[in-house]
Structure formats: C-alpha cells, structure tokens
C-alpha positions in Angstrom: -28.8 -7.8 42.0 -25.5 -7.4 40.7 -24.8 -8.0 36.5 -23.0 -11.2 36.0 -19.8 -10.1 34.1 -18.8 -12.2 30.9 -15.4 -12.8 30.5 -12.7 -13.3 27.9 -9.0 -14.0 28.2 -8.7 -11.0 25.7 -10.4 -7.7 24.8 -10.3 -5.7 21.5 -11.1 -1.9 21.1 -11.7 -2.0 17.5 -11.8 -3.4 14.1 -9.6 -1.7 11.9 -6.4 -3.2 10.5 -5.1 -3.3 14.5 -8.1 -4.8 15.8 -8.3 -7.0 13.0 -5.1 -7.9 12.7 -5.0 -9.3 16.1 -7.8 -11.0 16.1 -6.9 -13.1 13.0 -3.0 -13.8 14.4 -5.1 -15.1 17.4 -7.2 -17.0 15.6 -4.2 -18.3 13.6 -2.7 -19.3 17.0 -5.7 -20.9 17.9 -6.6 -18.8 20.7 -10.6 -18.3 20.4 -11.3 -16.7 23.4 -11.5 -13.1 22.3 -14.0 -10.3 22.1 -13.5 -7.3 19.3 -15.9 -4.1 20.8 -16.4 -1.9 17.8 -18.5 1.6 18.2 -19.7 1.6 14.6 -21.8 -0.6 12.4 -19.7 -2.8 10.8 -16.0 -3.4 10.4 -12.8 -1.2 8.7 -12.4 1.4 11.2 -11.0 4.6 9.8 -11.5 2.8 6.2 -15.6 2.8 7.2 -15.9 6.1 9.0 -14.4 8.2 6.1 -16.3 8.4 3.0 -15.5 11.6 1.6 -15.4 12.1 -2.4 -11.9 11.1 -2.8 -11.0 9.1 0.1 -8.2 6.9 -1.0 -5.2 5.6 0.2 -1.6 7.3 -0.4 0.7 4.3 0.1 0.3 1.8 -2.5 -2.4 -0.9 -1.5 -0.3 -4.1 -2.3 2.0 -3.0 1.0 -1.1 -1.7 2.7 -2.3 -4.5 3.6 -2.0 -8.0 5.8 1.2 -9.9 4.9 -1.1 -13.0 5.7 -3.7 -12.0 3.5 -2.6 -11.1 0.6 -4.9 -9.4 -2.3 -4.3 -9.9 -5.8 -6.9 -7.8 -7.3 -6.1 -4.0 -6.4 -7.6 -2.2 -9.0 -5.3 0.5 -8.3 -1.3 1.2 -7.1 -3.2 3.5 -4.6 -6.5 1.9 -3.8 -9.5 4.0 -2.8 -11.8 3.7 0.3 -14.8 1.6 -0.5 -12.1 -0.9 -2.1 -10.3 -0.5 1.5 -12.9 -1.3 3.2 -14.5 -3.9 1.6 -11.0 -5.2 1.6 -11.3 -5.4 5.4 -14.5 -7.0 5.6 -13.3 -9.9 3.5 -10.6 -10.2 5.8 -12.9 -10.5 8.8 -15.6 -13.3 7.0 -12.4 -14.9 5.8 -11.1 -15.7 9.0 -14.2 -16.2 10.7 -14.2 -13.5 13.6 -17.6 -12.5 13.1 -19.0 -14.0 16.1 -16.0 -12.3 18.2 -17.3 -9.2 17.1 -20.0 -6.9 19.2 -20.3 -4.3 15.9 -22.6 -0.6 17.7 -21.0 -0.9 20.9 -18.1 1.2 22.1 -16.1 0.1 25.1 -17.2 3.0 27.9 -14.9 2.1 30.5 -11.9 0.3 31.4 -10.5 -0.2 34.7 -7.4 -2.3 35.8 -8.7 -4.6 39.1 -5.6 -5.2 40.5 -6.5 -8.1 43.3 -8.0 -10.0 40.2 -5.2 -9.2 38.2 -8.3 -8.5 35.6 -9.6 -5.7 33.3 -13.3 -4.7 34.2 -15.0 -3.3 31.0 -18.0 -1.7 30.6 -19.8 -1.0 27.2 -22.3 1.6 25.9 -25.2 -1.1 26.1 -24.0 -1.1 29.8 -23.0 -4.6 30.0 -20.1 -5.9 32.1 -17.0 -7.9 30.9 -13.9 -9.3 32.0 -10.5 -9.8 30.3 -7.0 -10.7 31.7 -5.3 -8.9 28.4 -7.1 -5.8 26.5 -5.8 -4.3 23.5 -6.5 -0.9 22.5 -6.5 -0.7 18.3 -8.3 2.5 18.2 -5.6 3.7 16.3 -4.4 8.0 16.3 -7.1 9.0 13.3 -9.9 8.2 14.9 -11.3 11.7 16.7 -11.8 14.7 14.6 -9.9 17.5 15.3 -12.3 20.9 15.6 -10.5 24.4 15.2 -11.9 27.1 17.8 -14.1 29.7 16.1 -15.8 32.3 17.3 -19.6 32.6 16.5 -19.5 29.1 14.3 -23.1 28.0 16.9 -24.6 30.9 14.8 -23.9 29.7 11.4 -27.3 28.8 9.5 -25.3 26.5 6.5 -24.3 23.1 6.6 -21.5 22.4 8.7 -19.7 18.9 8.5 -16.1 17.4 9.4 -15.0 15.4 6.6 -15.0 12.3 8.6 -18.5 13.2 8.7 -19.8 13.8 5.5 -22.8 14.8 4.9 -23.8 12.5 1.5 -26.9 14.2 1.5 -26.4 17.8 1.3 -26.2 18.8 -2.3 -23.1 21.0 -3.1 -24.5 22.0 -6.4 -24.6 25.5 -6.9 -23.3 26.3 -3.5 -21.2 29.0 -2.0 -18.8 26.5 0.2 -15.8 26.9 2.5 -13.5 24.9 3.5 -11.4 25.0 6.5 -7.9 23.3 6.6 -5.0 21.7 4.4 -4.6 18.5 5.2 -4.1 15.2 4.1 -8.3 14.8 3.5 -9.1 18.2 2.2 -6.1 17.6 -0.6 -8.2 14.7 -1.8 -12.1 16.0 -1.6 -11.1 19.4 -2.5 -10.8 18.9 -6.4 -14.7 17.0 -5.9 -16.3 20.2 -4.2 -14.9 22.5 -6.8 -16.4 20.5 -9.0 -19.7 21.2 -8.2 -19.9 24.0 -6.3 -20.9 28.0 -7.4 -17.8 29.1 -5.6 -14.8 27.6 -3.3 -13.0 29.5 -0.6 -10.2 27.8 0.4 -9.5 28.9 3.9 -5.5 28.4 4.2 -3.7 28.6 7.7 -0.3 26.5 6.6 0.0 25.1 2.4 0.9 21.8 2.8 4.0 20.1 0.4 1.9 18.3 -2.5 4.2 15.7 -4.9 2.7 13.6 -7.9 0.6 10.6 -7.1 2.5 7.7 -9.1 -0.8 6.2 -9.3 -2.5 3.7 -12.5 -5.0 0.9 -12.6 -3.8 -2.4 -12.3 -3.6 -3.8 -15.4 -5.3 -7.3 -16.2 -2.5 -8.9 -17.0 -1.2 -7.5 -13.6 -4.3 -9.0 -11.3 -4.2 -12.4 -13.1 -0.5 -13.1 -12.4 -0.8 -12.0 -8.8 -3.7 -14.5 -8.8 -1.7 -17.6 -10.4 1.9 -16.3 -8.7 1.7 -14.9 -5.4 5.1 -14.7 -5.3 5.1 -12.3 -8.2 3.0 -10.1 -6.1 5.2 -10.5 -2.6 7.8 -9.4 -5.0 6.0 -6.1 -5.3 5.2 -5.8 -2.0 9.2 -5.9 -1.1 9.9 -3.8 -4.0 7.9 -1.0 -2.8 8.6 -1.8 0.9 12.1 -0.9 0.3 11.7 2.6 -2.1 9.3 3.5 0.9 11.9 3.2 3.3 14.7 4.9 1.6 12.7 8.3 2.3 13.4 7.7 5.9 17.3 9.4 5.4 16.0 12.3 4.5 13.3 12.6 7.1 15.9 11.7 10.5 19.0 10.9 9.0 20.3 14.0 7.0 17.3 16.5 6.7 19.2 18.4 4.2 18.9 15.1 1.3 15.2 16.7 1.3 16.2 19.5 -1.0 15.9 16.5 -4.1 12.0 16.5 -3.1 11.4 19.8 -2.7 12.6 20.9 -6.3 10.3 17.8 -7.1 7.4 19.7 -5.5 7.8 23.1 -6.6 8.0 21.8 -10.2 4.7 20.4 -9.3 3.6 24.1 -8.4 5.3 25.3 -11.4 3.7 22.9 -13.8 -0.3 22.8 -12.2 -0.8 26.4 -11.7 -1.1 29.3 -14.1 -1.6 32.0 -11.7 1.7 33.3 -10.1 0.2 34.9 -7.1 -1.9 31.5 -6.3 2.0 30.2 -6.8 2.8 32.1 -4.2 0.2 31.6 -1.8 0.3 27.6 -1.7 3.9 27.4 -1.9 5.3 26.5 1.7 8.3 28.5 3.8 9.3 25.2 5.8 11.6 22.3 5.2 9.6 19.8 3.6 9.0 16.3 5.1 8.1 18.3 8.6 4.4 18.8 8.0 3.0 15.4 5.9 3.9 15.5 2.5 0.9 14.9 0.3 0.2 13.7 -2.9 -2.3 14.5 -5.8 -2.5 15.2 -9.1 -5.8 17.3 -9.4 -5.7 19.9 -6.3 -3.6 22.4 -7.5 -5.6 22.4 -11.2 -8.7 22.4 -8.6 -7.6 25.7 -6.8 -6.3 27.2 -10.3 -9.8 27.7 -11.4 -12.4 30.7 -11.7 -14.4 29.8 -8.9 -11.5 28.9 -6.7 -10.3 31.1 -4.2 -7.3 30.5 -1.3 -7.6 33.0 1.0 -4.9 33.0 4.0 -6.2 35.7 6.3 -7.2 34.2 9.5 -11.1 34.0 10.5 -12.4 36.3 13.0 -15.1 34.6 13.3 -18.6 33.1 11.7 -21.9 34.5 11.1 -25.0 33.4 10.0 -24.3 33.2 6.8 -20.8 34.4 6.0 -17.2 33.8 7.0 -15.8 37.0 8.5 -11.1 37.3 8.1 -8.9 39.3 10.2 -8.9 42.4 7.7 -13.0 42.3 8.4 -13.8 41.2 4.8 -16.7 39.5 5.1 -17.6 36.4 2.3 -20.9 34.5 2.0 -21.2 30.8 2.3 -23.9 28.0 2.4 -21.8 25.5 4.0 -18.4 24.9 5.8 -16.7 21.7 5.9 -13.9 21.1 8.3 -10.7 19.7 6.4 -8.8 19.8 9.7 -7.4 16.5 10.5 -7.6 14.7 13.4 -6.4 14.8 17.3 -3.6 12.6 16.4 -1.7 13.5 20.0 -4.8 12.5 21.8 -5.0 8.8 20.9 -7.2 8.1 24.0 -9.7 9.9 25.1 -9.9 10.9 28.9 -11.9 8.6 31.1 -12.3 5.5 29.1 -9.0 3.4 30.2 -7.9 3.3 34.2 -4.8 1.4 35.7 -3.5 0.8 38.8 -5.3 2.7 41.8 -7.8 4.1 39.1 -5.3 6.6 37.2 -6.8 7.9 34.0 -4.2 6.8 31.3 -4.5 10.2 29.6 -3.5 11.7 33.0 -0.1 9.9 33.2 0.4 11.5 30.2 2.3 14.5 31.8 3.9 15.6 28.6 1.9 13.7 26.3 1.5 10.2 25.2 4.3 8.1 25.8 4.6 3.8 26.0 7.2 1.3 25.8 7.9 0.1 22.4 4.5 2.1 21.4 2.4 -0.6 23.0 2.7 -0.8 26.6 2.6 1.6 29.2 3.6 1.7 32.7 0.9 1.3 35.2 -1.5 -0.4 33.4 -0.9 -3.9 33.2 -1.4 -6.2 30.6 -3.0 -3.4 27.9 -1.3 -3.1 24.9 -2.1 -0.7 22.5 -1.7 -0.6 18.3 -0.3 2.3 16.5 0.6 3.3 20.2 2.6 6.9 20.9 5.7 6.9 18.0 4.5 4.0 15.9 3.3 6.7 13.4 5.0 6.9 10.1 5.6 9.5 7.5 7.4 7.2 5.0 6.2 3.6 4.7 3.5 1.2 5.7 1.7 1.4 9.2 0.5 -2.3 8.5 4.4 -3.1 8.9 4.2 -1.4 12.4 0.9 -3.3 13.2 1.9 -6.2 12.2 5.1 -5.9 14.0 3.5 -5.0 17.5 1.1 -7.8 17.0 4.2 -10.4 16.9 4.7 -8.4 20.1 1.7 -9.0 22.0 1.8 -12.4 21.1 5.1 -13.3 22.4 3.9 -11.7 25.5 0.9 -14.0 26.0 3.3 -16.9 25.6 5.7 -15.6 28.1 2.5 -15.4 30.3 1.6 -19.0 29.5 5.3 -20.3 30.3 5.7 -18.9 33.2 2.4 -18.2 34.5 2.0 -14.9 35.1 -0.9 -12.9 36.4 0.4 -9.6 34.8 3.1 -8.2 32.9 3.8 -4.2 33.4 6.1 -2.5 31.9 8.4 -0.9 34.2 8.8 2.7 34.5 12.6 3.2 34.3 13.0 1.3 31.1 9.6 3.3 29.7 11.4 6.8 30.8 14.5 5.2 28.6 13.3 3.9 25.9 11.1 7.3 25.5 14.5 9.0 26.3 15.9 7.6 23.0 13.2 8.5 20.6 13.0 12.2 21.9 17.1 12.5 21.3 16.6 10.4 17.6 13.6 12.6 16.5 15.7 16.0 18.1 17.5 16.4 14.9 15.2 14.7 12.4 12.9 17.6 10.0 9.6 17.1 12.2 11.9 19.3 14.9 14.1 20.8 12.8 11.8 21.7 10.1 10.4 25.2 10.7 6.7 24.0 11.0 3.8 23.1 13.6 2.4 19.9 12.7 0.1 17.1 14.5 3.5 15.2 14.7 4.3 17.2 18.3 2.5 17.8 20.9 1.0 21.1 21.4 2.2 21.6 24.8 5.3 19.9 25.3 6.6 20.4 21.9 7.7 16.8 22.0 7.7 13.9 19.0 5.1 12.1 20.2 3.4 10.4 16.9 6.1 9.2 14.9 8.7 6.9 14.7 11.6 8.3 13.9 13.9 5.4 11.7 13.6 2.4 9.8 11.1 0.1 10.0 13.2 -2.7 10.0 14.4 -1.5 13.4 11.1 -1.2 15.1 10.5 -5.0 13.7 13.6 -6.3 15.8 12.7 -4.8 18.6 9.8 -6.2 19.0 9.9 -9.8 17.2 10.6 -11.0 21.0 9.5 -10.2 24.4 11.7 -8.5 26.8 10.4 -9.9 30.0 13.6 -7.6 31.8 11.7 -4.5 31.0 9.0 -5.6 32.8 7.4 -6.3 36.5 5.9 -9.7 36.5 3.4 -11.1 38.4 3.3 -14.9 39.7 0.4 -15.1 40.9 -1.7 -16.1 38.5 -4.8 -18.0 39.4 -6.0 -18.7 35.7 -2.7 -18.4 33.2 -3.6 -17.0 29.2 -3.2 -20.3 27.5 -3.5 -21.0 23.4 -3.5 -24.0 21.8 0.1 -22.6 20.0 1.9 -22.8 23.5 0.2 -25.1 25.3 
C-alpha cells in the first residue's frame, strides 16, 4: 500500500540562522504551514555542530544576529559558540517553531513533480512529504572538507575533523598534528598547545592573522542595551558600516589593502620571537584573497618550545607517524583535520532534483551558480539561503540572510496575487546576472590576489562563494520580486496563501 504523503505549503532544510530565519519571518507573516527538516539533534546548525576549544565568532555578535531579535546581553564584542547557540535556541522557543521542527531527520531526497507543480520529499526516517515551496538553508559550512592522504586508513591515533571533535580523547601529554590553516585551526590551535607534549603544525598556505578587537561587555554596557534598544541598534549600524568599508579594498581598489597588510605583519613582528618561524607563517599573497583571520593567541601559540610549523608537504601516514616530502618521518598520537569545509559544494549530489529529474549539482557545469544566490533555473519554486555568491569576507552574513528572506517572501506574495503554480527563474536572466558577478569579482583580490582559496572553484577557477560589493546593494536587489526574470506558471490548483496577503 502506498505511504500517504503529508504535505506543507513550505519545506525547510535546516535550522541555522537561514532556516530559522525563515521560519520566524513566516511565522511573523502568519503563515503556519511550514515544516523545518533538521539532520542533527537540536537547533543552531553550524553554531551546534562545531564545538571545538575556541569556537567563537569573528564578526561582532551584536550584528550577528536577527535584526528582529535583538540581544542585549552579549557577553562579548565577538561572542563564542555555546553563547551562539544557545542564542539560537532562544530564538526558536521565542517564536514558537518548535512543533515545525522534525530535529534527527535529514531530508534524503528532493524531487520537483512537475504535473503537481509540487516538491516530493523524502526523509531519513523514510517518510513522505509534500511542499509547493522548499527552501534549502543548509548553508556553505556545513560538509567537512578532507585532504587526500596516502596511507591515513593505517593510522592507529585518533583522527578527528574539527567539526568533529572528539571531547573525549585526552590531549594531555600527547604527540598531536594538525593538518590545515584555516579559519578553525586559528582558534583551537592555541588550546591543543596548551595541553599537548608536542604540536606539529602541518602548514600548506599561512593564512593573514590581524588583532581580534575583542572585550567583555561591560555591565553598564548589557543593562543599557536592555533599558534602550535603540542604544544597542545604534551599535549594530555603527559596526555595520566599519564592516563594510573593508569592501573597497577587497573589489574596488585591491591595492588600499597594503594599510592592512603592514597591520598584519606588525602583528608577526610583535607575537613572535623567532625570526625563522617569522618567516615561515608570513604569507607571499595579496592579503584579503585567502580569509583574513583574526586572533590574538596563535602566533604566541606557535612561538613556543613544543610548537613546531613544518611546511613540507606529507607523503603520506603511517601507523604512528607523519611521513614529509624530504622523508623525515615524526611521531604522533593523533591528527586533527583543521581543513575547512567544501564551501564550493553547498549541495551534495543526489539530494535535490528539478525538472525531468536533473541532479542540481549536475547543472552545475562550472560550479554553483543561481539567480540572486537563491534561485536556480530548472527547479522551480526552491530557494536557497547563503546560495552561490552570497558569501562574504567583510561584513555580516545575517544581513545577506535576512536580505534573501525578504526575497522569498515577496515571492510567495507574488504567487498568492496572481496565483501561480510555480515561479522559475529563467535561464537567460540566470546566465546574466552570473555574467555580472564573474566580470565584478574579475578584478577584485580573490582573483587578483596570488592565492588558491575555497572562494573559487577548483575546476573552473570561477568566484563562486562570494559576493563581490556592498551589502547595501545585494539588499536592493532583492527587497522586491522580479517576476520578469522569471517563467510563471498559472495554473495553480491550490495558490500559497498567508494570512499577510490574503
């Protein structure tokens, strides 16, 4: 006997800031017919799945965060994970969305029915579901990226991503190496040398590290964001602003970059003692075209006795040891991967099919690519958050969500008005619009820059994560609907309806 399917007028895949987001903005319009599919145990995406000594945030926590939900209490400029996260689950009891949410249960499938004008979902429990809308919040930092080594099956240690710490594993005393630079490694790095007998380093690219400008909130600080929210909106535009300055530099004029890089190397200068570890972590590219990071305690962290950077290539991994390039061979207890994520791969293949059952990551010919980063041709009525170039390296993603939310939105009520079946996105003004953001981002210091980073694609060589210019613009772009751009479908037997437009 065929499953009954349940159905919904729209999906969510996920329940980090996007998936939240949009559920609360529905809520808020008063549309209650939604369901949020979330793989892990409870809310927060990223902000629950990394836990790593250090996690924090590095743009301050009073932008990132919900315009609409405002939090007076930050006990830091730059808040750390747990705060984050429980941050997020407030915001989820706030605004009720607990029973919207199916927490343990990842969305498996997704395929576009196009005589229903419906999305079929399947989800790991195996249940079936309907929705006329889905949106994908998965975000890009969602699905560790693993470097190809040779022999690492045979390695006896502990081995962990640092998505996937391993809490229980005691470092004490240990002989550990870590693999990778980036933006996660720069803030558990300093914890594992800490603790451990000895710290190998193991250094493909050094990454540009500034100051973190980061303090507790004062008192006085958290009680008049509590009695004057405007005090603290104030704030929130103050920093908004400084934040988005940065992005001359990064597209505009490359060259006003040479202010932070003598910034930088005074860093070096001033937090390490030992000129050939100078040497080693200072970078031969343009800053701003890899991720500029900030901390205050690596490069003491690296300066130390039982620190070691070593930035000979691995041949490959033994039992018990790392072996380099140059065959010197150094024992370890346990590896932990501090290698980022597959930021280019937002999707993974075989989860999302449109129109006559084509894999979204296989229209994907040089990458990921939508309209506006949200929709994307063939596949109608999906709309993703922190889509392909809605990635910044300046400012606030929450701006961006919040931005493509308003997006979505106006799209449902264009649907309602008119009643439409579908919306899709039509290819010609896709191919444009993408046209435009490869020419923008062809001069900016992500191309220009000297350096591979998770910015381009590894094939194509193409921008495909970033957004490259203000903000502000991406926000007019997409406070209104632009039904031209799009193929729309009359014949809808059951139009989306909230009680906002109704």
């Amino acid at each position: 006997m065929t499953q009954s399917a349940e159905h919904h007028k729209i999906a969510i895949i996920g329940s980090g800031f996007s998936g939240l987001g949009m559920a609360i903005k529905l809520k808020q319009t008063g549309e209650h017919d939604f369901v949020v599919f979330e793989k892990e145990g409870g809310v927060g995406g990223t902000w629950r799945v990394n836990h790593y000594p250090g996690c924090a945030c590095d743009v301050p926590s009073h932008l990132y965060s919900f315009s609409f939900a405002s939090n007076p209490t930050w006990s830091r400029m730059f808040s750390p994970q747990p705060e984050i996260k429980k941050y997020l689950e407030h915001c989820a009891d706030k605004f009720k969305l607990t029973p919207h949410i199916r927490l343990n249960n990842a969305v498996t499938s997704a395929r576009w029915d196009e005589s229903n004008a419906l999305w079929h979902i399947t989800d790991q429990q195996g249940k079936q579901h309907t929705a006329t809308m889905l949106v994908a919040g998965t975000g890009g930092l969602s699905t560790p990226s693993y470097p190809s080594l040779k022999g690492v099956e045979s390695f006896k240690g502990a081995i962990f991503h640092s998505q996937n710490w391993n809490h229980g594993f005691d470092l004490t005393g240990k002989r550990v190496a870590v693999i990778g630079t980036g933006a996660s490694a720069i803030q558990f790095v300093p914890h594992v040398q800490k603790q451990v007998k000895h710290l190998d380093l193991y250094q493909r690219t050094p990454p540009w590290v500034m100051s973190k400008p980061d303090r507790a909130m004062s008192w006085t600080e958290r009680n008049l964001f509590k009695r004057f929210p405007a005090a603290q909106n104030a704030l929130r535009k103050s920093i908004y602003w400084m934040l988005e300055s940065r992005v001359l530099g990064f597209t505009v004029n490359p060259r006003l970059m040479v202010i932070a890089k003598r910034w930088a190397l005074n860093h070096i200068r001033t937090q390490i003692s030992d000129p050939e570890l100078r040497k080693k972590v200072t970078p031969d590219y343009t800053i701003g075209c890899k991720r500029i990071l900030m901390s205050d305690d690596y490069y003491p962290a690296l300066d130390q006795p039982n620190a070691d950077v070593i930035t000979t290539g691995i041949q490959e991994i033994k039992a018990n040891s790392i072996v380099t390039i140059d065959g010197e061979e150094r024992k370890v207890d346990a590896i932990i991967y501090g290698t980022g994520f597959a930021a280019t791969s937002p999707i993974p293949k075989g989860i999302i099919f449109g129109q006559n059952g084509v894999d979204l990551v296989d229209s994907w010919k040089e990458g990921p690519e939508a309209y506006k980063g949200t929709t994307v041709s063939g596949f109608p009525n999906l709309f993703m958050l922190m889509g392909p170039n809605t990635g910044l390296g300046h400012n606030s993603m929450v701006y961006m969500i919040e931005s493509q939310i308003t997006y979505v939105l106006e799209a449902m009520k264009k649907m309602h008005k008119d009643k439409l079946a579908y919306v899709d996105v039509l290819p010609e003004a896709q191919a444009r619009y993408n046209e435009v953001i490869q020419n923008k981002t062809s001069g900016s210091v992500w191309n220009s820059g000297g350096c591979q980073s998770w910015y381009l694609h590894p094939e194509s060589g193409k921008n495909v994560t970033l957004w490259p210019d203000f903000t502000w613009k991406f926000r007019l772009q997409t406070r209104q609907f632009d039904s031209k751009a799009y193929h729309l479908e009359y014949s809808a037997t059951t139009p989306i309806t909230t009680e906002a437009t109704a």
